[in-house]
N, C-alpha and C positions, 0 to 999 in steps of 0.2 A: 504493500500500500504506500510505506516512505516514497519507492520511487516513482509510481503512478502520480502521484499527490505533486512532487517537484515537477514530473516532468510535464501536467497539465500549468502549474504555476509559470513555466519557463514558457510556454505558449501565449498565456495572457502576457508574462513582460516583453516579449519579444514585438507583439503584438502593439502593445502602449509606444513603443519605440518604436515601429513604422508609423506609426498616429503622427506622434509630434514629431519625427522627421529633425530632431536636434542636432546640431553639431557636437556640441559637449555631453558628456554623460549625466544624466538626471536621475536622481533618485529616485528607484520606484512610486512611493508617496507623491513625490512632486510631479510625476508624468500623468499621473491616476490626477489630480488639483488641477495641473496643465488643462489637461482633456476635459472634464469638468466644468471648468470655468470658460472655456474657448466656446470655438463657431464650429468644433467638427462635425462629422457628422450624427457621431456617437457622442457626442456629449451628453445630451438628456440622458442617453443609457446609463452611461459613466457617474454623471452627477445623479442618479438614483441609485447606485449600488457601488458608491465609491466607500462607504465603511465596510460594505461587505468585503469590496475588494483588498482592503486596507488590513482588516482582519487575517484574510488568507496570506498579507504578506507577514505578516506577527508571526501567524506560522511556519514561515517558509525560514523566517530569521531563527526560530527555534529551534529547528528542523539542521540547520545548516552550523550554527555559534554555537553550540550543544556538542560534544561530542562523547562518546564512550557510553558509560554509563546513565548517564543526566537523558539521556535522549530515548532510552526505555521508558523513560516517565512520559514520554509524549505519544498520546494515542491519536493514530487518524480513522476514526469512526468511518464505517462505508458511507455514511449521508454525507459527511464533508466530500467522501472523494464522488460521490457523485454531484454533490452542488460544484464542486472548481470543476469538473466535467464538463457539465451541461454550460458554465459560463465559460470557459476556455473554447468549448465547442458555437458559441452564438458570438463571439468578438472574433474568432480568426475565420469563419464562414457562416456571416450571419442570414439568416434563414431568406426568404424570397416572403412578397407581401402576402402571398397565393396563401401562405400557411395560416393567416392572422384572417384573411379579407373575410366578408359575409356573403354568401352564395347562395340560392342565386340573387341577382339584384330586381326589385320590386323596382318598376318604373312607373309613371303617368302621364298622361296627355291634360295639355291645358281644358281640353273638353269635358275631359273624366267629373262627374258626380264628386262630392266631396261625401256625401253617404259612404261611398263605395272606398272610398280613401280613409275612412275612420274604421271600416272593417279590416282595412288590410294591416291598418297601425296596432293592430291585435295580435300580431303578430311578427308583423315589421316594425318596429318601432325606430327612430331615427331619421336619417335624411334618405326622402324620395326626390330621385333624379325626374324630374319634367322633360320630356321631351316630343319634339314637331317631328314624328319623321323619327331620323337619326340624328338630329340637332339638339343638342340640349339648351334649352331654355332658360331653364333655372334650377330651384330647388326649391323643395317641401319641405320645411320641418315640423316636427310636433307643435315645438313653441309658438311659429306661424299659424298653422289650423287654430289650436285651441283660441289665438288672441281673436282672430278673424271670425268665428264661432261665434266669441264673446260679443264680437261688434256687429254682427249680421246684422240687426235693425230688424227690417221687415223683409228680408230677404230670404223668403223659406228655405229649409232645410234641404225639401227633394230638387232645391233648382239652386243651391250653391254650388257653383264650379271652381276648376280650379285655377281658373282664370283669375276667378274671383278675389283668389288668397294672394297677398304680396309677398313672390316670389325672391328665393335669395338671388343674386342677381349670377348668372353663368361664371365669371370668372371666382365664387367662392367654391369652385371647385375644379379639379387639375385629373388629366385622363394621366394614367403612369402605364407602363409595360407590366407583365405580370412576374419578367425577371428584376426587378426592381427588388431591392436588398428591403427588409423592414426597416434597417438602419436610416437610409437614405429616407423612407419613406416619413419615419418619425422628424429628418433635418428637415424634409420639405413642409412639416406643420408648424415645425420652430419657426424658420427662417421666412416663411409667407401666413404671419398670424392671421391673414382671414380666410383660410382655406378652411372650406367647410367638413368638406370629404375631399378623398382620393378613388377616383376611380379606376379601375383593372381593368385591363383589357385593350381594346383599337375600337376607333368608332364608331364603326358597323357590329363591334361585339364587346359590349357591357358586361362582364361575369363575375364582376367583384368589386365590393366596397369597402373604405376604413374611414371611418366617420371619425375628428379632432376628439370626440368622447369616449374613441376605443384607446386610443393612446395613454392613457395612465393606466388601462389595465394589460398592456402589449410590454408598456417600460418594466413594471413590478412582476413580468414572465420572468422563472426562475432566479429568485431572489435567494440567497445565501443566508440560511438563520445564523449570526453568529452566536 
């Protein structure tokens, strides 16, 4: 297990070291802060599980400044070596979006009944793509229905369309490839705060979605108990 345990540790630092791209040697700690605090594209990853990371260096120093007998006292339980596993394994090849998206994708036409759009949000909940055709339009969200619901006036229920509801406007949302890294895909929600969704796929084929709301629970994927 000692060597399993190093030898994934030595992947995540080799790792932080093509990140920051330094000329001088940085200390573990400080690459893990580096990356963290910067514009990469792993940073939100980083800067979520930068104690955990930090933790597993604790042990790698123990592991390593320990020798002889002192180092029998250091157990590496199989759940640690599979948590630096699973994280040494998603920083040096991190997954593609296809693994995280929502499939298949619930679409609508500006014509569509909004009846028929409250049934589907029973199941779909989140952002529905509008689209003319192959065109997107805009977007639907929950928050949108409900306030537009709220304000209907005298505009029945069986003849609200979805015209009706103010749409988010096409650019709060960006088509990605479906080989597109979750990494990258988490940068493009940092780095374009008004991106609503990501959608998957080419534009005659819609098959995947990551709505800004899945992302806190995409970052907090295999978390490290320390």
């Amino acid at each position: 297990m000692l060597i399993t345990f190093l030898a994934h540790f030595n992947t995540i630092d080799k790792q932080l070291d093509e990140i920051v791209q330094s000329d001088k040697f940085l200390p573990y700690n400080e690459k893990i802060n580096k990356i963290a605090h910067g514009h990469y594209g792993i940073s939100p990853w980083v800067r979520h599980h930068s104690d955990q990371l930090k933790y597993l260096g604790e042990i790698r120093n123990l592991l390593i400044h320990h020798q002889g007998e002192d180092r029998d006292y250091i157990q590496i339980t199989q759940e640690a070596l599979d948590d630096i596993a699973t994280l040494s394994a998603f920083i040096a090849t991190p997954p593609s979006v296809t693994e995280y998206m929502s499939s298949p994708v619930v679409t609508c036409a500006p014509s569509n009944h909004v009846r028929h759009i409250l049934q589907t949000y029973q199941t779909h909940f989140g952002h529905i793509p509008v689209m003319e055709g192959w065109k997107l339009v805009g977007g639907l969200s929950n928050d949108l229905l409900l306030q537009r619901i709220g304000e209907q006036g005298m505009i029945p229920m069986d003849e609200l369309l979805v015209r009706d509801i103010p749409l988010a406007p096409p650019h709060h949302y960006h088509l990605i490839s479906p080989e597109t890294s979750i990494v990258d895909a988490i940068h493009l929600f940092a780095e374009r705060g008004d991106y609503h969704a990501l959608l998957i796929g080419s534009e005659n084929d819609i098959h995947g979605i990551i709505t800004k709301h899945d992302i806190p629970q995409i970052i907090e994927h295999n978390i490290v108990q320390a």
